[in-house]
Rosetta silent file (secondary structure, phi, psi, omega in degrees, C-alpha in Angstrom):
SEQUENCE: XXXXXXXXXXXXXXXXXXXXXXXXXXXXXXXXXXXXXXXXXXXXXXXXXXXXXXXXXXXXXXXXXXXXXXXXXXXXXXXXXXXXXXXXXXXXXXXXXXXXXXXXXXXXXXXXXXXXXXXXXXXXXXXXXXXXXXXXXXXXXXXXXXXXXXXXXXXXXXXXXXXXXXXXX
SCORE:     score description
SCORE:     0.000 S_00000001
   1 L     0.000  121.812   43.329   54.942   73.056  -10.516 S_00000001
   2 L    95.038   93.749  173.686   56.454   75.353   -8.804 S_00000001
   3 L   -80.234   -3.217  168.590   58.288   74.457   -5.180 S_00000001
   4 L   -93.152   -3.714  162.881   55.966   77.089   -3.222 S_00000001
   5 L   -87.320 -121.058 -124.833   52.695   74.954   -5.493 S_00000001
   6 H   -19.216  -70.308 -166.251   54.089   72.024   -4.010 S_00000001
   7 H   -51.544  -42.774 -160.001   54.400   73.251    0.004 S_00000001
   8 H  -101.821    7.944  158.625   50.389   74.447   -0.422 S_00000001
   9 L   -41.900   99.738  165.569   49.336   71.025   -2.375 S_00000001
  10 L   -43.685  135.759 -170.940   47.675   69.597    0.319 S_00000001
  11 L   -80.469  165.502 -178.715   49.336   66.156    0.853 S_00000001
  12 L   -96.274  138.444 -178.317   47.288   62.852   -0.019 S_00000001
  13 L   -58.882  149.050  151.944   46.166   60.866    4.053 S_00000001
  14 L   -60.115  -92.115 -175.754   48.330   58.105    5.203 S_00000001
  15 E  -134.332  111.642 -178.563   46.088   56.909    7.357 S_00000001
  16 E  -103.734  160.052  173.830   42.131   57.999    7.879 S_00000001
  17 E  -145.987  148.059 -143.577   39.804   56.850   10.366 S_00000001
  18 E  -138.749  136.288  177.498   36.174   56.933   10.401 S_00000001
  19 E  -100.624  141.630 -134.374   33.765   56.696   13.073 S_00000001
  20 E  -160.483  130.046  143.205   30.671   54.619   12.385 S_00000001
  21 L  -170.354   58.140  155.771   27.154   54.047   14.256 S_00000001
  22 L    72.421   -0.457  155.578   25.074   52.595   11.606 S_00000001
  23 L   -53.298  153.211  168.120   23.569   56.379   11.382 S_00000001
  24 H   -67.275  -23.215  176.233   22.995   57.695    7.915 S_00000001
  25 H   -75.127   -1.748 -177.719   25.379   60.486    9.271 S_00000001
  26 H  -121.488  -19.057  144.476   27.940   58.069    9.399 S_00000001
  27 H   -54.601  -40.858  165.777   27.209   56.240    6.337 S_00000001
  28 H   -35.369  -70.655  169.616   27.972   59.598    5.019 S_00000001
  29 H   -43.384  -62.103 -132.062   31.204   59.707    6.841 S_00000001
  30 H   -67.084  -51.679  162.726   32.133   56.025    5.915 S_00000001
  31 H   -46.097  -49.187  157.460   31.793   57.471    2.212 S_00000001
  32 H   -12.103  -76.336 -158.476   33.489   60.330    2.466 S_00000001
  33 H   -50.483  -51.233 -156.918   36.487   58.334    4.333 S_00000001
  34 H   -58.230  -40.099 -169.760   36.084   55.792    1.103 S_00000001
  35 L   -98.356   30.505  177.990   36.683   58.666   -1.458 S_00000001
  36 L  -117.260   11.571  172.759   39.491   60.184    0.395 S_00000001
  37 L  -112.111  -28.781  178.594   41.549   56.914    0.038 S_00000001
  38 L   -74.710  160.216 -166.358   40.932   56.191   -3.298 S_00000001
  39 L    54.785   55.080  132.792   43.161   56.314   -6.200 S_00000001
  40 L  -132.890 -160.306 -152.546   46.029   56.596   -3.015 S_00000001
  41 L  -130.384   29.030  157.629   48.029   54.137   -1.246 S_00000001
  42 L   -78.934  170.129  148.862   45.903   55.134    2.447 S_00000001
  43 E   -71.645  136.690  178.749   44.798   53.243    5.015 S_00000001
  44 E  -119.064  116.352  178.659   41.252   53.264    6.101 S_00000001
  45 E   -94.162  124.669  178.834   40.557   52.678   10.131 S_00000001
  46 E  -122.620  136.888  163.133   36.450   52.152   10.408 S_00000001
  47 E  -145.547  147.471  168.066   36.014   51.966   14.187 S_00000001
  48 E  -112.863   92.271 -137.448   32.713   51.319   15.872 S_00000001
  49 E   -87.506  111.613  172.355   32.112   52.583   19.017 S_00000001
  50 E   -97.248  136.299 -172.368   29.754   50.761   21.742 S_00000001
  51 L  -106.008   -3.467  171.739   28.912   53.840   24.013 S_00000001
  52 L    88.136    8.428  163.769   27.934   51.266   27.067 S_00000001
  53 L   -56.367 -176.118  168.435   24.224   52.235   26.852 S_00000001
  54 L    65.246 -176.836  157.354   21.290   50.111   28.118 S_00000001
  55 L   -19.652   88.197 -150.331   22.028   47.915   30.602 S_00000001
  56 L   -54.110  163.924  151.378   25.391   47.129   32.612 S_00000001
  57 L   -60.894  128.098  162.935   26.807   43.661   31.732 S_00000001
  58 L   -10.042  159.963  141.120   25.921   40.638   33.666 S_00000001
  59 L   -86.953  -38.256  164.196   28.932   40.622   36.379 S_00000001
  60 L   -81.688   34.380  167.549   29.483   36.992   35.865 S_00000001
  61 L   -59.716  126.986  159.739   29.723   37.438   32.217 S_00000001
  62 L   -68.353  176.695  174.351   32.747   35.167   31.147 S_00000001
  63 H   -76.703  -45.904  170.347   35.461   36.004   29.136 S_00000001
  64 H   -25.692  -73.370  178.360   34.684   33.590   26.624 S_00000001
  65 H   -28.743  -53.370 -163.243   30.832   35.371   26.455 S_00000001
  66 H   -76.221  -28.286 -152.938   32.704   38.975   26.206 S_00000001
  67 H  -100.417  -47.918  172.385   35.336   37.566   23.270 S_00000001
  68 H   -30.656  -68.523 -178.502   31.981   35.906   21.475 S_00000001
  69 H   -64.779  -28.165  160.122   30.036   39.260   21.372 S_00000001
  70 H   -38.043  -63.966 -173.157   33.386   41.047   20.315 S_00000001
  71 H   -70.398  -29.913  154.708   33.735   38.804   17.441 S_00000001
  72 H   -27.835  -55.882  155.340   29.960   39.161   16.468 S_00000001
  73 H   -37.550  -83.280  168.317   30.427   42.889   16.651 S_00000001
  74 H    10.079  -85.734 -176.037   33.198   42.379   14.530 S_00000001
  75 H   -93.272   -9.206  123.917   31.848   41.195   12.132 S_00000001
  76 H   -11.303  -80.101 -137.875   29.093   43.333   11.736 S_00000001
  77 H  -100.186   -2.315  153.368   30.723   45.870   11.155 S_00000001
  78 H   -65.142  -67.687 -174.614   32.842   43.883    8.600 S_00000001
  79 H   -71.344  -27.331  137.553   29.745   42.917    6.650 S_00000001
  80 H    -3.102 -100.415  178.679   28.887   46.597    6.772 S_00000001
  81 H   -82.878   42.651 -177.962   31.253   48.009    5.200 S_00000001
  82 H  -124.014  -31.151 -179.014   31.961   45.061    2.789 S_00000001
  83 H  -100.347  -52.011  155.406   28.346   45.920    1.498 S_00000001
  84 L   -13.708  -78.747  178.480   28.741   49.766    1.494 S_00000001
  85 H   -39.378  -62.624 -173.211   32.086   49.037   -0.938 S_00000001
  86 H   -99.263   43.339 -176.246   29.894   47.207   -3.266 S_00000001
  87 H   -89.698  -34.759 -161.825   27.358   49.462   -3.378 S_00000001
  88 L   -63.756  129.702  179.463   30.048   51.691   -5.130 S_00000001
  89 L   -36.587  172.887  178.823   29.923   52.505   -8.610 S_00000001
  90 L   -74.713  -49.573  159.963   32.571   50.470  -10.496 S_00000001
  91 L   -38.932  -33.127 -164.633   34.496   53.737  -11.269 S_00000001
  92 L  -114.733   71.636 -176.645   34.833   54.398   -7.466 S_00000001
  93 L   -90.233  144.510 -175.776   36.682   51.234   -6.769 S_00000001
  94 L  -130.702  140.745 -165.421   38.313   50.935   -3.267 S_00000001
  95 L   -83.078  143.661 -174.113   41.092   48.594   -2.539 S_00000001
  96 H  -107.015    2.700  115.745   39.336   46.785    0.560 S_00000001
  97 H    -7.258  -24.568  166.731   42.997   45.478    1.649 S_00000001
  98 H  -113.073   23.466  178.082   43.293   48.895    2.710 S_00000001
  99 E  -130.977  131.510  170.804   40.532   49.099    5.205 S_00000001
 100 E  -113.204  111.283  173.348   41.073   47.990    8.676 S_00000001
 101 E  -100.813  131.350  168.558   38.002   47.591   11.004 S_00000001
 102 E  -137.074 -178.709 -151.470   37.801   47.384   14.727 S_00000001
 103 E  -140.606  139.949  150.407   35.070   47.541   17.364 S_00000001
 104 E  -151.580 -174.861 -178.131   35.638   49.062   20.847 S_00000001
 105 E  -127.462  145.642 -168.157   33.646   50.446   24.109 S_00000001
 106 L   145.023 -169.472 -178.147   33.743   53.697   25.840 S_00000001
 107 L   -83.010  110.575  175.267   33.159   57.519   25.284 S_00000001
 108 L   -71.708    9.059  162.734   33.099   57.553   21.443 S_00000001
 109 H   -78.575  -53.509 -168.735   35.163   61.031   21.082 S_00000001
 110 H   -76.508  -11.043 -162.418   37.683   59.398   23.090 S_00000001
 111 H  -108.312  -23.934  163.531   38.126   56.143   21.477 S_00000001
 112 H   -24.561  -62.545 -177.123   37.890   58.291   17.905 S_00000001
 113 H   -79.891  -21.713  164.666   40.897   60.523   19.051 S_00000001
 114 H   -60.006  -52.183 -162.507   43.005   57.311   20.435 S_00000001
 115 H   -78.158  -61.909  168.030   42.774   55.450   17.597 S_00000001
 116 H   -30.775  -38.053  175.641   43.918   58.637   15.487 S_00000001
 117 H   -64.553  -31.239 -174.033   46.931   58.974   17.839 S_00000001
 118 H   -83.274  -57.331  157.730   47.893   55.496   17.309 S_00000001
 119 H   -38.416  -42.563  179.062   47.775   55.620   13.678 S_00000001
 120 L    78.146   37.073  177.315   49.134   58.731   13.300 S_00000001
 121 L   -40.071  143.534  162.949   46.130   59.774   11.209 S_00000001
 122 L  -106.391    2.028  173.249   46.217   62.163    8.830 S_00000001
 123 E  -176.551   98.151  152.582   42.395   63.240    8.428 S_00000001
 124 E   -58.855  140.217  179.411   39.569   61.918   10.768 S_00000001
 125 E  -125.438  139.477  169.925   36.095   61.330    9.481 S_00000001
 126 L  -160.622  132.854  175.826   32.813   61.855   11.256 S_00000001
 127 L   -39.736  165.036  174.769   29.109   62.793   10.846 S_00000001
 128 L   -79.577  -15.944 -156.991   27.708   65.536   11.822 S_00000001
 129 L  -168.767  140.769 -158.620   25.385   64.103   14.076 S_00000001
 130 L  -103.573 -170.674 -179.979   25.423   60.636   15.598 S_00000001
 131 L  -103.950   12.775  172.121   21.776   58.510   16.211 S_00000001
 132 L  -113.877  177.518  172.972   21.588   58.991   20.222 S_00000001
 133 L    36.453 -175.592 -171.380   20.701   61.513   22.385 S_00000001
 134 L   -77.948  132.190 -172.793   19.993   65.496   21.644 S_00000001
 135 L   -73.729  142.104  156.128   21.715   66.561   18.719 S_00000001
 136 L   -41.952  170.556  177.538   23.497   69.863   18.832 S_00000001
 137 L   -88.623  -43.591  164.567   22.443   72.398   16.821 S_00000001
 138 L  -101.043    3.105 -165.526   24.844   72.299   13.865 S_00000001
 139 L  -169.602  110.358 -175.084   27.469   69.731   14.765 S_00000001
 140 L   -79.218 -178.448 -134.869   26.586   67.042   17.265 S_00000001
 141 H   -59.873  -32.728 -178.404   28.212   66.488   20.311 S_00000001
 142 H   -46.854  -45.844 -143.315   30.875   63.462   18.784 S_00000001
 143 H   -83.878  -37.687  168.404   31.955   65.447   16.169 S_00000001
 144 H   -63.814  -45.656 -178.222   32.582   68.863   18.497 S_00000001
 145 H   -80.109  -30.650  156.315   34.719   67.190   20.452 S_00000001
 146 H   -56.118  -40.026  171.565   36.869   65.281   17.399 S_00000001
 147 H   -69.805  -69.209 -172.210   37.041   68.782   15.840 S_00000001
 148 H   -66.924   -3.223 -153.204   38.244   70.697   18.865 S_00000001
 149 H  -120.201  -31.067 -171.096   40.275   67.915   20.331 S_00000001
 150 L   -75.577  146.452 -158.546   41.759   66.014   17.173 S_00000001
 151 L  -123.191   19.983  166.211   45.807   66.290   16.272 S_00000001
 152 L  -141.703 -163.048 -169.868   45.084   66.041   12.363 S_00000001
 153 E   -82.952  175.981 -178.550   42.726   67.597    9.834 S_00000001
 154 E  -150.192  129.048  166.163   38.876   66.849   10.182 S_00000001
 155 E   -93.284  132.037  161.927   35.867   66.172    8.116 S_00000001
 156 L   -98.349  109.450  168.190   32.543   66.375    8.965 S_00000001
 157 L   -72.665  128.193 -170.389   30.305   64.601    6.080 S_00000001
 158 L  -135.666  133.342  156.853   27.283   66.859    6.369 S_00000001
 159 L   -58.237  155.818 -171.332   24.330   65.876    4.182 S_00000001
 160 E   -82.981  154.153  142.007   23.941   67.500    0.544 S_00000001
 161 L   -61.987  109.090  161.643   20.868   69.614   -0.228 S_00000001
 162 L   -72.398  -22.631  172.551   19.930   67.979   -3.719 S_00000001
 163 L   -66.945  -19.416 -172.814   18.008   70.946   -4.720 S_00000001
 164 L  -132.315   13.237  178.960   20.923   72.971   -4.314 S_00000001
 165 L    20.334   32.869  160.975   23.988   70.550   -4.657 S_00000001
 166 L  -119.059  174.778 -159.060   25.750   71.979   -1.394 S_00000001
 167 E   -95.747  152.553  174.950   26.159   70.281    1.838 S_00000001
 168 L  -114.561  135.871 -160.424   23.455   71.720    4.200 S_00000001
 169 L   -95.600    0.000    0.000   24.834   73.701    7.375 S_00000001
């Protein structure tokens, strides 16, 4: 190869991070994220986003209360993606040693593109379309703002057409 094949090899991710909220578009993503670490030595950041809907929190909520429902969360979103990995064929083994999960609250564009900054991400993952509110018309609202706003590359896992074995736009 060639040192001017090298410079346009795209390099193999570092570190990806994936945004998750229990949508099928983001089951999508979480796959995606899964086969862009395997057979490499990345890291995979799953973050789960609380967007602060419903109801404000109690004001007396303790801390205690708030560190409980963290670790619940948690581990959700642990037991998630610990059953997503062994849904995977046996061929498409993922080291799960390399996946780091965390849970936080806020505008989920914003906590997406933090957590990318901090890592020093090399490819963000995200559906096309999240499960609340009105979707955009091709690319919901999460994902427009991680694409225009994000300081690495970006995927959007958009479902496949099976009749046609492309992703449908």
């Amino acid at each position: 190869m060639t040192k001017a094949e090298r410079s346009r090899k795209p390099r193999e991710p570092q570190h990806v991070v994936v945004g998750l909220d229990y949508s099928d578009d983001s089951e999508r993503a979480l796959y995606a994220a899964f086969e862009a670490i395997r057979g490499n030595q990345a890291t995979l950041h799953v973050l789960a986003v609380a967007e602060g809907e419903g109801p404000p929190l109690p004001p007396d909520l303790t801390e205690e209360a708030k560190r409980r429902f963290l670790e619940e969360t948690h581990a959700t979103l642990d037991r998630y993606v610990a059953e997503r990995l062994e849904a995977l064929p046996s061929t498409e083994t993922v080291d799960r040693a390399r996946i780091r999960t965390s849970v936080d609250f806020g505008d989920p564009a914003e906590r997406l593109l933090a957590l990318a900054d901090s890592v020093d991400a090399d490819l963000l993952v995200v559906g096309p379309r999240g499960k609340t509110g009105m979707d955009r018309l091709l690319v919901g609202s999460v994902a427009d703002q991680v694409l225009r706003r994000a300081h690495c590359s970006v995927l959007i896992a958009r479902q496949r057409d099976a009749s046609a074995g492309r992703s449908v736009h």
